[in-house]
MIFI-876535 format. One record per residue (C-alpha): residue number from 1; residue in one letter; x, z, y. Coordinates in Angstrom, 1 decimal. Layout:
BEGIN
<rec k="NUM" r="A" u="X" w="Z" v="Y"/>
...
***
This chain:
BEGIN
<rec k="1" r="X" u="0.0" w="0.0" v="0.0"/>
<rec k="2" r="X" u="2.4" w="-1.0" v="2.7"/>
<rec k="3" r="X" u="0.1" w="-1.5" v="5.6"/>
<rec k="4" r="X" u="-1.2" w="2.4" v="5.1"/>
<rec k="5" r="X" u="-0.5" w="5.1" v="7.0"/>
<rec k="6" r="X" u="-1.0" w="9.0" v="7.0"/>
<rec k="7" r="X" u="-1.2" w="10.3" v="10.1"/>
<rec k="8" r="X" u="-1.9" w="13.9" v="11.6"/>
<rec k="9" r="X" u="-6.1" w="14.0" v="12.4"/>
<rec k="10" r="X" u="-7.1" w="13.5" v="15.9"/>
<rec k="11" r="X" u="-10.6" w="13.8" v="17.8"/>
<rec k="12" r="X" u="-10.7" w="10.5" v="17.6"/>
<rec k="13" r="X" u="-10.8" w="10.7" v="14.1"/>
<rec k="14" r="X" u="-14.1" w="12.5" v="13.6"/>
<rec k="15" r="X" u="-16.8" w="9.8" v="13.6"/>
<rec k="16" r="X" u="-15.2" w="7.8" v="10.6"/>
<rec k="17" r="X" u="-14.5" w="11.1" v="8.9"/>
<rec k="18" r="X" u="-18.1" w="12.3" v="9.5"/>
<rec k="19" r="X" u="-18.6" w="8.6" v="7.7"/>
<rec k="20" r="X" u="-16.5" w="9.3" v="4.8"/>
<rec k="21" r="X" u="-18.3" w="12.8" v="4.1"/>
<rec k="22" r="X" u="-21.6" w="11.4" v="4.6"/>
<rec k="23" r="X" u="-21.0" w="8.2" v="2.2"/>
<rec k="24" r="X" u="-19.9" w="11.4" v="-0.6"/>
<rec k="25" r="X" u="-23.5" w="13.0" v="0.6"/>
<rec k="26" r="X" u="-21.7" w="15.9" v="1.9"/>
<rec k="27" r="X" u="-23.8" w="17.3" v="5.2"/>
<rec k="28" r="X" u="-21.1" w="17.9" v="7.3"/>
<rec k="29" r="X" u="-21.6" w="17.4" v="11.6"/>
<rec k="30" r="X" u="-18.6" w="16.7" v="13.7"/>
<rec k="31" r="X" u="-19.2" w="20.2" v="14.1"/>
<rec k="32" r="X" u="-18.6" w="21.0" v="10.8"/>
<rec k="33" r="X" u="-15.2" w="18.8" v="10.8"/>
<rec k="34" r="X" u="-13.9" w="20.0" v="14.0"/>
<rec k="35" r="X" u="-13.8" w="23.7" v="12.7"/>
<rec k="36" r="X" u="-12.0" w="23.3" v="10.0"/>
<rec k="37" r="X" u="-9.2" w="20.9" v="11.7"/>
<rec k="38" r="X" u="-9.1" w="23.6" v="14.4"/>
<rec k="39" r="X" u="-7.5" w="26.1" v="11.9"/>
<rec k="40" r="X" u="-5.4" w="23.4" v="9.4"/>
<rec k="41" r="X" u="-3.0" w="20.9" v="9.3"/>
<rec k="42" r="X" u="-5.1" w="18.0" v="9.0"/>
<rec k="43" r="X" u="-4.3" w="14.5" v="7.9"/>
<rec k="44" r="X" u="-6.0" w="10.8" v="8.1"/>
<rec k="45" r="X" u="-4.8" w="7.7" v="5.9"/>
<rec k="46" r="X" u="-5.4" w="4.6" v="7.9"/>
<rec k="47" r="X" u="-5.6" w="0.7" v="6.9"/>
<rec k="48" r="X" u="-4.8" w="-0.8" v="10.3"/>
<rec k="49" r="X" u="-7.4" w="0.7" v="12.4"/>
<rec k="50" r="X" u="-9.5" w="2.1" v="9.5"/>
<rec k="51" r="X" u="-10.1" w="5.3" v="8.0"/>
<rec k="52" r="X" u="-9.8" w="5.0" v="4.4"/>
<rec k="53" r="X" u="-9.1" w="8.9" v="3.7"/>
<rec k="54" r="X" u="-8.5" w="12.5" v="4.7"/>
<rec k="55" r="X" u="-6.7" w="15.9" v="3.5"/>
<rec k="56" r="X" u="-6.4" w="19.3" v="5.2"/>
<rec k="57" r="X" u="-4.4" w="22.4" v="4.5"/>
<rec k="58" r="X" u="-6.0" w="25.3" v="6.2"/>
<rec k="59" r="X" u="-3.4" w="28.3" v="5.9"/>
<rec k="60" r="X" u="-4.2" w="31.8" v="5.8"/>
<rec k="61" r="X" u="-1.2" w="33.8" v="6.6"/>
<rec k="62" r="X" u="2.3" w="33.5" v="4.7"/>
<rec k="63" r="X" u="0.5" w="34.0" v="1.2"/>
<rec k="64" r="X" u="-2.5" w="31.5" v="0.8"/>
<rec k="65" r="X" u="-3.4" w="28.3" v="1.6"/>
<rec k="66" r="X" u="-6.5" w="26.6" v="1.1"/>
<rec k="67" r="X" u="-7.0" w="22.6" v="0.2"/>
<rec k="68" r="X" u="-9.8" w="21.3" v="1.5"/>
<rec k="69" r="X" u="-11.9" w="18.0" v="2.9"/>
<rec k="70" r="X" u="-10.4" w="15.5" v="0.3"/>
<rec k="71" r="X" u="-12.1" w="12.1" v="0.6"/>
<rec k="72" r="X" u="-10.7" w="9.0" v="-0.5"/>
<rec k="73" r="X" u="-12.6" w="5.5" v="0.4"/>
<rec k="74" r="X" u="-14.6" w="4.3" v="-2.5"/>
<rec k="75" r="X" u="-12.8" w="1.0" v="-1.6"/>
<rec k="76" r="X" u="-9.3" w="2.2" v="-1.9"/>
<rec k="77" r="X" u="-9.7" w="4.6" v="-5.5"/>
<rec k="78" r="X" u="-7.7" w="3.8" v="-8.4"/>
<rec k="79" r="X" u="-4.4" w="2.9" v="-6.0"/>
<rec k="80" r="X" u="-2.9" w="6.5" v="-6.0"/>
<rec k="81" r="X" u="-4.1" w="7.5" v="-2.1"/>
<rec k="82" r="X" u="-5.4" w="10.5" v="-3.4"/>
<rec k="83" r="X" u="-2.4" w="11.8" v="-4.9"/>
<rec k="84" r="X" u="-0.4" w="10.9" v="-1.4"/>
<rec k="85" r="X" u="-2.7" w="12.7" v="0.5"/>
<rec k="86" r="X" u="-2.7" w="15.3" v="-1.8"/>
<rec k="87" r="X" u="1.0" w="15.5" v="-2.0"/>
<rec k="88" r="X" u="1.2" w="15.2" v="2.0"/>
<rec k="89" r="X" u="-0.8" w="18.7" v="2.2"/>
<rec k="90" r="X" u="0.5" w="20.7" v="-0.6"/>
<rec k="91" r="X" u="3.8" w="20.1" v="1.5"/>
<rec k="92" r="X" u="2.5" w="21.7" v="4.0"/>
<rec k="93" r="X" u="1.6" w="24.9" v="2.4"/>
<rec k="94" r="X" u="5.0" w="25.4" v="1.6"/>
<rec k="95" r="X" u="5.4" w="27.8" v="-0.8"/>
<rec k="96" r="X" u="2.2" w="29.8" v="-0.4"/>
<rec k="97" r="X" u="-0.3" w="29.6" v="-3.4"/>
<rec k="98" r="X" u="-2.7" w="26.7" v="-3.3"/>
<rec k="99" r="X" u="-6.5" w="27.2" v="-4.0"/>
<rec k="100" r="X" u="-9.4" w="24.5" v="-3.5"/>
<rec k="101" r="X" u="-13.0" w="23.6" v="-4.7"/>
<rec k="102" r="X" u="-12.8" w="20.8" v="-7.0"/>
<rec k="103" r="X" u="-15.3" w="17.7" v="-7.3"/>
<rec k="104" r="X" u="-16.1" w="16.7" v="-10.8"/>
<rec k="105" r="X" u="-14.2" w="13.2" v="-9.7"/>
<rec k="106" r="X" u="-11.7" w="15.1" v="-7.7"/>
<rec k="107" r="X" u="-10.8" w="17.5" v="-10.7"/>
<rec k="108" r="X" u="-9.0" w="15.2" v="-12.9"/>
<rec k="109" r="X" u="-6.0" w="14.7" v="-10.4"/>
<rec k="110" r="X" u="-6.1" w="18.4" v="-9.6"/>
<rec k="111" r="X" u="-5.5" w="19.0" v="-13.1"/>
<rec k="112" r="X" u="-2.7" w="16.9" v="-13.0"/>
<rec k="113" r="X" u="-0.9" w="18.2" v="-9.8"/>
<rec k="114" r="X" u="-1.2" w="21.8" v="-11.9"/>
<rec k="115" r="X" u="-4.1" w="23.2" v="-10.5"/>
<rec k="116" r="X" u="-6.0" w="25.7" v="-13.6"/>
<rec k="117" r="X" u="-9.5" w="26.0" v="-13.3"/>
<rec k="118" r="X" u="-10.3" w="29.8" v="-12.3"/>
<rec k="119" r="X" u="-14.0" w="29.8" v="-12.1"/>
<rec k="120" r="X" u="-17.5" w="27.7" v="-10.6"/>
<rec k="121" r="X" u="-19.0" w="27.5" v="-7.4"/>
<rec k="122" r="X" u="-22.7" w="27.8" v="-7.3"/>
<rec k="123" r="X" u="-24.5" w="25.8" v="-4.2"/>
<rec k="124" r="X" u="-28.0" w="27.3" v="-3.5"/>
<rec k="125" r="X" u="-30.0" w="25.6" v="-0.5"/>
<rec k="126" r="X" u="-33.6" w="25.4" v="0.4"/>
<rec k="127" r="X" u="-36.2" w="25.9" v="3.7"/>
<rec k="128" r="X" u="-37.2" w="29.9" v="3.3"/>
<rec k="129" r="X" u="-40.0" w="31.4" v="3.5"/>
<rec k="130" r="X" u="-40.8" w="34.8" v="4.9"/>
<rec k="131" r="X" u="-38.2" w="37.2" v="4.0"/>
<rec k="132" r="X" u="-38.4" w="41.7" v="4.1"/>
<rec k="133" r="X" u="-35.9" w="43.0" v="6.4"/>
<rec k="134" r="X" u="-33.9" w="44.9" v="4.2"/>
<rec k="135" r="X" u="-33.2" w="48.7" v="4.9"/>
<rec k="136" r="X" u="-29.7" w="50.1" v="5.9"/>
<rec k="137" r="X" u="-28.2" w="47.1" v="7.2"/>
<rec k="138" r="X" u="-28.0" w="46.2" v="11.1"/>
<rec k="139" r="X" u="-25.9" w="43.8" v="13.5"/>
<rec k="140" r="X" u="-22.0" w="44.2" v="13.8"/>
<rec k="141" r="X" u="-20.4" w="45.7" v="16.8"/>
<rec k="142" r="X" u="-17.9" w="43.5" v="18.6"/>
<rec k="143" r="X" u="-15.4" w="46.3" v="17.7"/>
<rec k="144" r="X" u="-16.3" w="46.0" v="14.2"/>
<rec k="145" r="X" u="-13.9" w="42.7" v="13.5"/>
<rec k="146" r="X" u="-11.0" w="44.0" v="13.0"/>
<rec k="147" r="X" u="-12.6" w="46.0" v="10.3"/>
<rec k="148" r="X" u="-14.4" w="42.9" v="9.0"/>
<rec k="149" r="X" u="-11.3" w="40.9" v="9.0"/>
<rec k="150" r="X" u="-9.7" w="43.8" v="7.0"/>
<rec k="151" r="X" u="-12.6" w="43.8" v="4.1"/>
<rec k="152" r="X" u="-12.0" w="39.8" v="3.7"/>
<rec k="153" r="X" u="-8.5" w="40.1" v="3.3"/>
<rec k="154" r="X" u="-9.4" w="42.7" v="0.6"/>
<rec k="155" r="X" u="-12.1" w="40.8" v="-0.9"/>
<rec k="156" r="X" u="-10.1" w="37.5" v="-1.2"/>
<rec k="157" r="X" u="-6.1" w="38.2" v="-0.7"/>
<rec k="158" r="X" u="-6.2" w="36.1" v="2.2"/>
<rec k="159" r="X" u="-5.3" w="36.7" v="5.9"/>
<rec k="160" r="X" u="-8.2" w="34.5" v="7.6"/>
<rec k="161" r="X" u="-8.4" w="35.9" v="10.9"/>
<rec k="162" r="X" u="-8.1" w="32.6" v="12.3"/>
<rec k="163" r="X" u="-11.4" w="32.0" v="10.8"/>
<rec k="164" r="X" u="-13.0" w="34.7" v="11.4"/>
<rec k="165" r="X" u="-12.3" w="34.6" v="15.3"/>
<rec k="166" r="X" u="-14.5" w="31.2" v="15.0"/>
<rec k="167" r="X" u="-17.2" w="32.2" v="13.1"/>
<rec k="168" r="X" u="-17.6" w="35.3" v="15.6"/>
<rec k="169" r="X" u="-18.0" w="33.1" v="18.7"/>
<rec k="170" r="X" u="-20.4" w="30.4" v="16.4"/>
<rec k="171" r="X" u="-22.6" w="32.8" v="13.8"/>
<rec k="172" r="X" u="-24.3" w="36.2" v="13.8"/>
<rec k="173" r="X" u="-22.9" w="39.0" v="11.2"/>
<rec k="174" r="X" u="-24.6" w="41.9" v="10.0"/>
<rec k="175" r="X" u="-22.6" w="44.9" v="8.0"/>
<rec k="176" r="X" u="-23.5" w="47.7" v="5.9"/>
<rec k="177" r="X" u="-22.0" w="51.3" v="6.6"/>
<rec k="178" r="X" u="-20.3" w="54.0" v="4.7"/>
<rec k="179" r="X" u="-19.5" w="57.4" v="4.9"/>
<rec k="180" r="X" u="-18.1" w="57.9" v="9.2"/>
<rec k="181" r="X" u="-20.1" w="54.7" v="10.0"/>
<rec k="182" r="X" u="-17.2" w="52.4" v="8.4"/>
<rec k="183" r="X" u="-18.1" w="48.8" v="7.7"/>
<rec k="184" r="X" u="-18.4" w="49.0" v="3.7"/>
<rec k="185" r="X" u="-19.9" w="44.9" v="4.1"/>
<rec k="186" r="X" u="-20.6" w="42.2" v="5.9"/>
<rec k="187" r="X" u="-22.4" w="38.5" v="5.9"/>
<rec k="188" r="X" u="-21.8" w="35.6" v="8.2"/>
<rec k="189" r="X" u="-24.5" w="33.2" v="9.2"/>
<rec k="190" r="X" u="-23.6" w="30.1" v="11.1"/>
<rec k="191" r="X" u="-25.2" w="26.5" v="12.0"/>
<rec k="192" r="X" u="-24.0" w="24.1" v="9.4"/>
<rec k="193" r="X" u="-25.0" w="20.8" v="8.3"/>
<rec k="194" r="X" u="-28.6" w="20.4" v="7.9"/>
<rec k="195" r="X" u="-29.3" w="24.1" v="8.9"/>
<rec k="196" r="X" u="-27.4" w="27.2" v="8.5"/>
<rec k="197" r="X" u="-24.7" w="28.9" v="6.2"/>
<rec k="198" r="X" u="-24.6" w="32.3" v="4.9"/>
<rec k="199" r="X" u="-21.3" w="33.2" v="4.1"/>
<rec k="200" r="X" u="-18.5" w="34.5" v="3.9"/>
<rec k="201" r="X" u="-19.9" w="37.7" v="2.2"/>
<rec k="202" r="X" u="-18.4" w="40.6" v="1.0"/>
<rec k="203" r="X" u="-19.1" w="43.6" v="-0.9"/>
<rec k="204" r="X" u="-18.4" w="46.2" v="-3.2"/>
<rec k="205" r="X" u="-21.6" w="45.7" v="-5.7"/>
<rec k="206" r="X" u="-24.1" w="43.0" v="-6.3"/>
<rec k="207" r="X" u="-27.5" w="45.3" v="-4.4"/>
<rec k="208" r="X" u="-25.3" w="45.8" v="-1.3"/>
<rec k="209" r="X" u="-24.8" w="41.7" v="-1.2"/>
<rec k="210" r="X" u="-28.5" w="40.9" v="-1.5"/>
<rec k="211" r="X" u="-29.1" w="43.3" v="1.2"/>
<rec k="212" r="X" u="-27.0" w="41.8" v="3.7"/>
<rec k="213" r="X" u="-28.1" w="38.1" v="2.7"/>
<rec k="214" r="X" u="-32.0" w="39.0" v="3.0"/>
<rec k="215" r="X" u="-31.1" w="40.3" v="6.6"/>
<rec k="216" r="X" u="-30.2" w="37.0" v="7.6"/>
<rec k="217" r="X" u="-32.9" w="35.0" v="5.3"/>
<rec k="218" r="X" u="-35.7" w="37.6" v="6.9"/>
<rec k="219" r="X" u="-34.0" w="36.0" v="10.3"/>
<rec k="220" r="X" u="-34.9" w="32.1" v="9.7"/>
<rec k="221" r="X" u="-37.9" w="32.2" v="8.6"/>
<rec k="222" r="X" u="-38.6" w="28.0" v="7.5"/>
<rec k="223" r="X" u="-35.0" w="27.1" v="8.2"/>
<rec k="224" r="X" u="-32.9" w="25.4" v="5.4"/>
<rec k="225" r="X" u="-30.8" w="27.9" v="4.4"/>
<rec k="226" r="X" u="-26.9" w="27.6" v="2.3"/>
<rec k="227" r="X" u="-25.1" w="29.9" v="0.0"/>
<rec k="228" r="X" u="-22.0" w="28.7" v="-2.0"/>
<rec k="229" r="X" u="-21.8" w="32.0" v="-4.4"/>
<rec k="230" r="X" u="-19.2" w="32.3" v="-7.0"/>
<rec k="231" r="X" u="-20.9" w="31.9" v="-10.3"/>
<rec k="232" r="X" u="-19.5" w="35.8" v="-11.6"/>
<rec k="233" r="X" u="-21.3" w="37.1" v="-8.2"/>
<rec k="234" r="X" u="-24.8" w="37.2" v="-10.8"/>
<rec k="235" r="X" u="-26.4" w="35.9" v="-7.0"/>
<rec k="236" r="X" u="-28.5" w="33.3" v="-8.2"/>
<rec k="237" r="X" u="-31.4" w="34.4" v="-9.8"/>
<rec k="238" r="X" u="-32.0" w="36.5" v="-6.5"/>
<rec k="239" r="X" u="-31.0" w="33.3" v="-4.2"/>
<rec k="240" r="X" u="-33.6" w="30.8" v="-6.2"/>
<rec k="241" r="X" u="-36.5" w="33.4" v="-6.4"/>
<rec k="242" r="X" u="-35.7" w="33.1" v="-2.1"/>
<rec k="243" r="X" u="-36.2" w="29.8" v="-2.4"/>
<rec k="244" r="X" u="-32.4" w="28.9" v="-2.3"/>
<rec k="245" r="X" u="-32.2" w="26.5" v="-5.6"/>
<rec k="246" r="X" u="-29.3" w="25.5" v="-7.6"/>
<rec k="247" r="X" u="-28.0" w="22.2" v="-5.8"/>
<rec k="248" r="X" u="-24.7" w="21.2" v="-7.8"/>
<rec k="249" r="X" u="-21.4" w="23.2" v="-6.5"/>
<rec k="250" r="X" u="-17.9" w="23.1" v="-7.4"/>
<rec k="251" r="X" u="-15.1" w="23.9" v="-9.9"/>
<rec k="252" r="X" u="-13.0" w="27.1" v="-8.2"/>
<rec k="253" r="X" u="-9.0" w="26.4" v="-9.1"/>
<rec k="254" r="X" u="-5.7" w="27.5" v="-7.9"/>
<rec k="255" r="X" u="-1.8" w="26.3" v="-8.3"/>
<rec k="256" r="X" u="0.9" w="29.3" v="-7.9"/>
<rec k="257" r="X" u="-1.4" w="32.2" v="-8.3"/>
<rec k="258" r="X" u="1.0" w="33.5" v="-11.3"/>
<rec k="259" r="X" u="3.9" w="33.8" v="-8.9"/>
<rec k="260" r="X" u="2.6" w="36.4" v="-6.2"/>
<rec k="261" r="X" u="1.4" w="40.1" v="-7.1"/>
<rec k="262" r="X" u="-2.5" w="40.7" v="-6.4"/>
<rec k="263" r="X" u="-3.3" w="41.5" v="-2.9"/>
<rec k="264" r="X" u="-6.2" w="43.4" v="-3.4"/>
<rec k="265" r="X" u="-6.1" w="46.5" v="-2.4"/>
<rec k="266" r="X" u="-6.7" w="49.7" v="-5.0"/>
<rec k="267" r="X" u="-8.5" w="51.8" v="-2.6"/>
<rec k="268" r="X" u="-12.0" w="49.3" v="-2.7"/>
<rec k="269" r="X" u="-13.9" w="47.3" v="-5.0"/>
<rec k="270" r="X" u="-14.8" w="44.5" v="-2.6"/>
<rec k="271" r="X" u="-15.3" w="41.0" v="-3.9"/>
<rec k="272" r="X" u="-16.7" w="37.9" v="-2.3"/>
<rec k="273" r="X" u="-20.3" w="37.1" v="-2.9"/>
<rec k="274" r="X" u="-20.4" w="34.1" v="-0.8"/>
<rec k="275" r="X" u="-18.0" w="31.4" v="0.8"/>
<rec k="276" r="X" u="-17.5" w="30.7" v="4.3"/>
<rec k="277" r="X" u="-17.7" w="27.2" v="2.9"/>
<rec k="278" r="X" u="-16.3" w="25.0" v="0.0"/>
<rec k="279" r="X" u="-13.6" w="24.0" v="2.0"/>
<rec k="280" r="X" u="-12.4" w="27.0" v="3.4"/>
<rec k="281" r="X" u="-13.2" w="30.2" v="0.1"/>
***
């Protein structure tokens, strides 16, 4: 492919990638894009003036480094672009431990870069209905983020505050409290393709989740509504009885994992009941 290029993305970049994603059916507004460039290394492969393909490497800190928006052009498949790109953005992640949401097409060449399969992602979507506040849970306080941002680092291993200062400004978050008024969890809602996203989410048991994603449910009454939850979270019987039905997902998996000690920490039980996103865990 001699006349191809890849190039670092530019605004000028997002209608053609808003193309590509929405010729995979993906949902994704400039918006959408433009958040996740904001906070990766993002590349474009161009033919001439066309925009045949895209890859980004949003890091989180020194340890993790998440893979994300891969989209080859149906036209150019089978010629190896998707291993370039790939190969162009696990570069950038230097030595940190790689983790992405695979595509059943995409998984194939994951599998062959090294990537292990480590679990499934469960998309739920759907318009909701009337939703119960639930008790106990209430809106954060803007000096709850630092707290916030502490509970997703424990929840996932990874340092994402540059996330988390966007989806601040751009979504609401609610928290649960412990003992001294601590934040024990926390959900995320934000405008996302068609509607809105719930997520990330984070907890230390399965009731405390559901709590904190009715709050936001009870809040968009005949919106449509996302959740990506990890299929271990045991989410989705309570997301589809809200209306929230199974829509496909992803396959969870992760290169370099093995090489770094677990950065959970001992003193909580957090996991993560729900994704920011595909893209970014």
């Amino acid at each position: 492919m001699p006349d191809l290029q890849i190039l670092p993305f530019q605004d000028g970049h997002l209608p053609e990638a808003v193309r590509l994603s929405a010729d995979e059916g993906w949902p994704h507004r400039p918006e959408d894009w433009a958040l996740i460039a904001e906070i990766s290394r993002p590349f474009v492969a161009c033919e001439g003036d066309r925009i045949v393909g895209t890859a980004f490497c949003t890091l989180f800190g020194d340890d993790v480094a998440m893979i994300n928006m891969i989209i080859v052009d149906a036209a150019m498949r089978g010629r190896g672009l998707g291993r370039r790109l790939m190969e162009t953005v696990m570069a950038e992640a230097g030595k940190r431990e790689l983790r992405l949401t695979a595509t059943a097409a995409g998984l194939p060449l994951y599998a062959k870069l090294g990537f292990v399969e480590n679990g499934q992602i469960l998309q739920h979507q759907g318009e909701i209905g009337a939703v119960a506040a639930p008790e106990g849970v209430e809106d954060a306080m803007p000096d709850d983020f630092e707290a916030i941002v502490k509970l997703d680092r424990a929840a996932t291993g990874a340092d994402r505050i540059s996330l988390f200062e966007r989806l601040r400004a751009l979504g609401e978050t609610v928290v649960t409290r412990g003992p001294e008024g601590r934040v024990s969890g926390f959900a995320i809602c934000r405008p996302f393709g068609r509607g809105f996203v719930i997520g990330p989410v984070a907890a230390s048991e399965p009731g405390t989740a559901r709590r904190l994603i009715a709050a936001h449910l009870h809040r968009h009454p005949g919106r449509f509504l996302r959740v990506d939850t990890p299929a271990e979270s045991g989410l989705a019987p309570f997301l589809a009885d809200h209306g929230l039905a199974h829509a496909g997902g992803g396959t969870a998996m992760a290169l370099g994992a093995e090489a770094r000690a677990p950065q959970s920490s001992p003193s909580t039980k957090l996991r993560a009941f729900a994704l920011a996103a595909q893209a970014l865990g």
